[in-house]
C-alpha positions, 0 to 999 in steps of 0.5 A: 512467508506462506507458500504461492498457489495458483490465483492471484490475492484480488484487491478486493480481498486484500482490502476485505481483509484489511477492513477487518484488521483496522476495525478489529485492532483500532488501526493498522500497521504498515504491512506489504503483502508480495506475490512471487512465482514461487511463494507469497509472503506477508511483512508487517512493518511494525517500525516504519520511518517518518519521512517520505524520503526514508519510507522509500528508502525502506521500500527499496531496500526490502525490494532489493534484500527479497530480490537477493534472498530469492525467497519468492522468486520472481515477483507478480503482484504487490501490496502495501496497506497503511495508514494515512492523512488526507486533505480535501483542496477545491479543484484548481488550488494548491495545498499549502500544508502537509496534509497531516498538519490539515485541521480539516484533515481524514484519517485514512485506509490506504490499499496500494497494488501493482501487478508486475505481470500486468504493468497495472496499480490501483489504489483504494482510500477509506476514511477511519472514522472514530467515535469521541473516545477515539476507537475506530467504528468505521471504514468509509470508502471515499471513492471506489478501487481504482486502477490503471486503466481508470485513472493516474494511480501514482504508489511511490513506495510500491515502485520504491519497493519493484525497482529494489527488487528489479535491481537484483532481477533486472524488473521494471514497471513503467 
């Protein structure tokens, strides 16, 4: 964990900084970057669970061991990057199948935060496009980073990983 200084890591950071590891490396592992007030930290998952179920179990019990250890202190921001599927579905209808099953589906970047102190998240989503022997050339943003305040920003993991650490430190979002 890397010591705390006074700003906080701006999603555009984060993100810059995420591009440049997916592109450099072909891909990027599931990494969870958190805010404290006394230090700032970096977890780079390199074995993460297949089931959405057993992701936010994870999450939880990271939130709450880091909570425990008191290594950041309390927590103010969080991230967590990785990798996706997406699938596009006309307005109105249903998806009928994991997006990862999809044949029209997108590999996707995805960039998650919530700020404890602000009681806000964002998201932001760029589709890794590889050319045909399948190396990464390119991260294209499908929509802008969004926030709270401009639309329905849902981070199950995220809020897995703030209810295991207010578990210890009584800190809630919602």
């Amino acid at each position: 964990m890397g010591e705390r200084d006074q700003s906080h890591l701006a999603i555009e950071d984060v993100i810059r900084i995420a591009k440049e590891t997916a592109l450099k490396r072909g891909g990027h592992l599931p990494t969870v970057i958190v805010e404290g007030s006394k230090k700032s930290g970096i977890l780079v998952l390199e074995e993460f669970p297949k089931t959405h179920e057993e992701k936010v179990y994870r999450m939880f019990s990271m939130g709450l061991v880091m909570a425990k250890s008191d290594e950041v202190g309390d927590l103010t921001q969080i991230y967590f990057i990785s990798e996706g599927w997406m699938s596009n579905v006309d307005e109105g209808k249903l998806i009928n199948t994991m997006p990862s099953l999809d044949p029209n589906r997108k590999e996707v970047l995805i960039v998650s935060t919530i700020s404890v102190e602000a009681h806000q998240s964002g998201i932001a989503i760029y589709e890794m496009i590889r050319n045909p022997n399948g190396k990464l050339i390119e991260l294209q943003e499908l929509s802008p980073p969004i926030t709270d305040g401009e639309g329905n920003v849902e981070s199950p993991l995220l809020d897995a990983f703030v209810d295991g650490f207010g578990l210890d430190r009584k800190v809630r979002i919602n």
